[in-house]
C-alpha positions as CSV (number, residue, x, y, z in Angstrom):
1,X,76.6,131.2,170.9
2,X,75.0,130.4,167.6
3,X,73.0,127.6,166.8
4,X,74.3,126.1,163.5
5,X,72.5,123.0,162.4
6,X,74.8,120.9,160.2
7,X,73.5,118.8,157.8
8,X,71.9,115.2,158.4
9,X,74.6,112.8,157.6
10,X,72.6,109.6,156.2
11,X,74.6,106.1,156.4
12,X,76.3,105.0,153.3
13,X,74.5,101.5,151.9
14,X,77.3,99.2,150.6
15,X,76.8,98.7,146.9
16,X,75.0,95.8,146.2
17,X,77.6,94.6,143.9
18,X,80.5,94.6,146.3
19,X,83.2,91.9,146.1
20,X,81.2,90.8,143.1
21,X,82.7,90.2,139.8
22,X,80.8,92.2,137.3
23,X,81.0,92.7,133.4
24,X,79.4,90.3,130.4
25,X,79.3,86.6,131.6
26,X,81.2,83.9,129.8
27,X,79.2,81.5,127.3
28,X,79.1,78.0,128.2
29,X,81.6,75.9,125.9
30,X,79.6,72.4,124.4
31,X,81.6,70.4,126.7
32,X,80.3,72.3,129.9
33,X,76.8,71.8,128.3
34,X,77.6,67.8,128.1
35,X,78.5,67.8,131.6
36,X,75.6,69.5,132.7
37,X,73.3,67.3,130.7
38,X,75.1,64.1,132.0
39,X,74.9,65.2,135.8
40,X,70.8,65.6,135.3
41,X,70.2,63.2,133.3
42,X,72.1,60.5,135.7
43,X,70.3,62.5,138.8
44,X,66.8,61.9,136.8
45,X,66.1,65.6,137.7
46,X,63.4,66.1,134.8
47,X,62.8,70.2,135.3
48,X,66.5,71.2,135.1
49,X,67.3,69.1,132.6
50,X,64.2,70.1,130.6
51,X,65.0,74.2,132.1
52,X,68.9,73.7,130.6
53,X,68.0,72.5,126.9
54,X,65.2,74.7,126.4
55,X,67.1,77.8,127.4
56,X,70.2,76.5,125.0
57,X,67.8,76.3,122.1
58,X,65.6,79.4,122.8
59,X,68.4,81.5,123.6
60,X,65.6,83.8,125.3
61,X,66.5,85.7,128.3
62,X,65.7,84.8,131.8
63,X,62.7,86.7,132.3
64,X,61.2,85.5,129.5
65,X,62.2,81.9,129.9
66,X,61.1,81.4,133.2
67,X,57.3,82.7,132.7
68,X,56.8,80.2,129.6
69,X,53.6,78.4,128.8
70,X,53.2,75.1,128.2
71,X,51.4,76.4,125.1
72,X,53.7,77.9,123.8
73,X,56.0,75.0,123.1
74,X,53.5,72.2,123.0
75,X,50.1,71.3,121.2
76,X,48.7,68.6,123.2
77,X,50.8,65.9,123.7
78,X,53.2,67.0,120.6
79,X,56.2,69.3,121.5
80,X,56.7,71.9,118.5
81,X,59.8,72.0,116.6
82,X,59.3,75.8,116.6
83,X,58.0,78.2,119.1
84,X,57.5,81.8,118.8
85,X,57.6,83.7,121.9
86,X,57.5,88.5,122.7
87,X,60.2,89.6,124.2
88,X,59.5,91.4,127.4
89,X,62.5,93.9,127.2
90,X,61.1,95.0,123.1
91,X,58.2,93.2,122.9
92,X,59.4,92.1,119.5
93,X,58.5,88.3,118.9
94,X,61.4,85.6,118.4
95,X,61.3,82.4,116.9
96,X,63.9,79.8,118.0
97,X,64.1,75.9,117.1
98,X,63.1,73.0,119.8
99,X,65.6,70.2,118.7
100,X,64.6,66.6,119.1
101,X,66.8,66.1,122.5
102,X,64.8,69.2,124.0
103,X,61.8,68.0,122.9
104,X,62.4,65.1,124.5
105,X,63.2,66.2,128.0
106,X,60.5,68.4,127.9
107,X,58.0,65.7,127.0
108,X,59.2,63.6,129.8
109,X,59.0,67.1,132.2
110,X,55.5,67.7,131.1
111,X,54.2,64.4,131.7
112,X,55.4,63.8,135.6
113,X,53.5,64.1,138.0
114,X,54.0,67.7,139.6
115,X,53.4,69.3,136.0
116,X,49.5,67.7,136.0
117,X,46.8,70.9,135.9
118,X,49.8,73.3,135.4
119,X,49.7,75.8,132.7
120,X,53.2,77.5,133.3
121,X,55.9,75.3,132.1
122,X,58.7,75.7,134.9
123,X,55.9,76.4,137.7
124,X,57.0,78.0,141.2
125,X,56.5,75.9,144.3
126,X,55.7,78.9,146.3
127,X,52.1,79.7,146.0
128,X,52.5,83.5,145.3
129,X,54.0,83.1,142.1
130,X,53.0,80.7,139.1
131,X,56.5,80.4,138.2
132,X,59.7,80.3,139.1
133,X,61.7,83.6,139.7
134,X,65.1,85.0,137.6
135,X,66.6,84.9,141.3
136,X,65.8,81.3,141.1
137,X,66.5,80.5,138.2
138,X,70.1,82.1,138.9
139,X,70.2,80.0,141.7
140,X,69.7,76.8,139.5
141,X,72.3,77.8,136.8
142,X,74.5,78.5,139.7
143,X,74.4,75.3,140.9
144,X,74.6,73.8,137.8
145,X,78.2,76.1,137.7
146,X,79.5,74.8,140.4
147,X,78.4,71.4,139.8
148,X,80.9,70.9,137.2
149,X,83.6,73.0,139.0
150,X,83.8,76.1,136.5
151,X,83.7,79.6,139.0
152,X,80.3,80.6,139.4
153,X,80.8,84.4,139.2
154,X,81.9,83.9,135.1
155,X,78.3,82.5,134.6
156,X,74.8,83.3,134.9
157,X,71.7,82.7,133.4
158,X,72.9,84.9,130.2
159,X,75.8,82.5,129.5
160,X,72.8,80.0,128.6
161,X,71.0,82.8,126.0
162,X,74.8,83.7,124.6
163,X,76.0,79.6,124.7
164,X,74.5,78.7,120.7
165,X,74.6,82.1,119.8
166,X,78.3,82.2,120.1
167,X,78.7,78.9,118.9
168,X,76.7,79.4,115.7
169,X,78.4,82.7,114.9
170,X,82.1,80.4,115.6
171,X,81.0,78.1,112.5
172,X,79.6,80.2,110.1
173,X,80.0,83.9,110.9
174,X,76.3,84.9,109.9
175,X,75.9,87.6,112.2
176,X,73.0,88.4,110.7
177,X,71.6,85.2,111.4
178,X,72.4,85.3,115.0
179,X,71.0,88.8,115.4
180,X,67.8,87.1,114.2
181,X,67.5,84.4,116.5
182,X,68.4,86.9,119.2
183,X,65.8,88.8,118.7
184,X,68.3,92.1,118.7
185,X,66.6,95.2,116.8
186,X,70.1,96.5,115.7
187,X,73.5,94.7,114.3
188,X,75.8,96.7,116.8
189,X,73.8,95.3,120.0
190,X,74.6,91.5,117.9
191,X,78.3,92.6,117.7
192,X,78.7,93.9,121.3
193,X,77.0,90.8,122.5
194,X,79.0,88.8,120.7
195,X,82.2,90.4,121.5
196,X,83.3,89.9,117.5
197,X,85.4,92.6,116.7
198,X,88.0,91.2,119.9
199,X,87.3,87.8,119.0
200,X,87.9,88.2,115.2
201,X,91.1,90.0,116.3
202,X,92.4,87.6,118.4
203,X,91.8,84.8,116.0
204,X,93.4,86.9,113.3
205,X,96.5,87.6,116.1
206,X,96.7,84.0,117.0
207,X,97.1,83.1,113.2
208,X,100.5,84.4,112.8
209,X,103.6,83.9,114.0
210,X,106.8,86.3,113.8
């Protein structure tokens, strides 16, 4: 009798996406911002609401957005109405606006008490980390999701980056500026990101009648 060894058999892991719903996630529409807004600012929660208008404005991506300086959008007590910040993924700087109602919140962030002594502007409460995590910080826009009853698995933290992107592109079709202010090396990673070419043809599609 011969002794044949079959092969190890080694235990399939599930995919770590099953049962998830995967693909580009939806940008948020102004109104979901509003509700958002309204829901932190009537819950006085200073970080998210400061977290939420930075990240509509910056339209940086979550790694780069959660390991922010206070530096780097504030020179002493004055919030900057532009910030410059290098991309992680290209290393390529950005520069993106801080509007007045960001600045704002992100005055009143930066002066309560848990920010005193802390040089990262959304800081971590673990004590491994100086700041928070992407996983948190999917967390929190998950939350927020659900908060105003839209189905968390359309959103994520890139709905935020994609929200005034999408909405500037909408009003004036300057793809050229938006590929600017995302910080995107070529137009045809703009116009994937964007979606255009289905947009524009659905917008065209929806303009005529038979």
């Amino acid at each position: 009798m011969s002794n044949i060894q079959l092969p190890a058999v080694t235990p399939k892991r599930p995919p770590w996406n099953k049962g998830r719903l995967m693909g580009q996630k939806r940008a948020f529409l102004p109104r979901h911002v509003w509700a958002i807004r309204a829901r932190l600012e009537f819950a006085g929660n200073l970080r998210d609401l400061a977290l939420l208008n930075l990240a509509i404005d910056s339209k940086l991506r979550g790694c780069d957005r959660v390991r922010m300086k206070v530096s780097d959008v504030a020179i002493g007590a004055a919030i900057k109405e532009r910030a410059t910040v290098i991309q992680s993924k290209t290393a390529r700087p950005v520069q993106f606006e801080i509007t007045e109602n960001t600045r704002k919140s992100i005055t009143a962030w930066i002066g309560a008490p848990q920010m005193a002594g802390c040089a990262c502007l959304f800081p971590s409460r673990i004590h491994a980390s100086d700041h928070i995590s992407p996983r948190q910080y999917a967390r929190i826009v998950k939350d927020w999701v659900r908060m105003i009853g839209l189905e968390p698995s359309g959103y994520g933290t890139h709905s935020l980056r994609r929200t005034k992107a999408s909405q500037i592109y909408r009003k004036t079709g300057n793809l050229r500026a938006v590929q600017l202010l995302l910080g995107h090396a070529k137009m045809d990673s703009t116009v994937r990101y964007l979606g255009v070419e289905l947009e524009d043809a659905l917008a065209i599609a929806e303009g005529i009648e038979l």
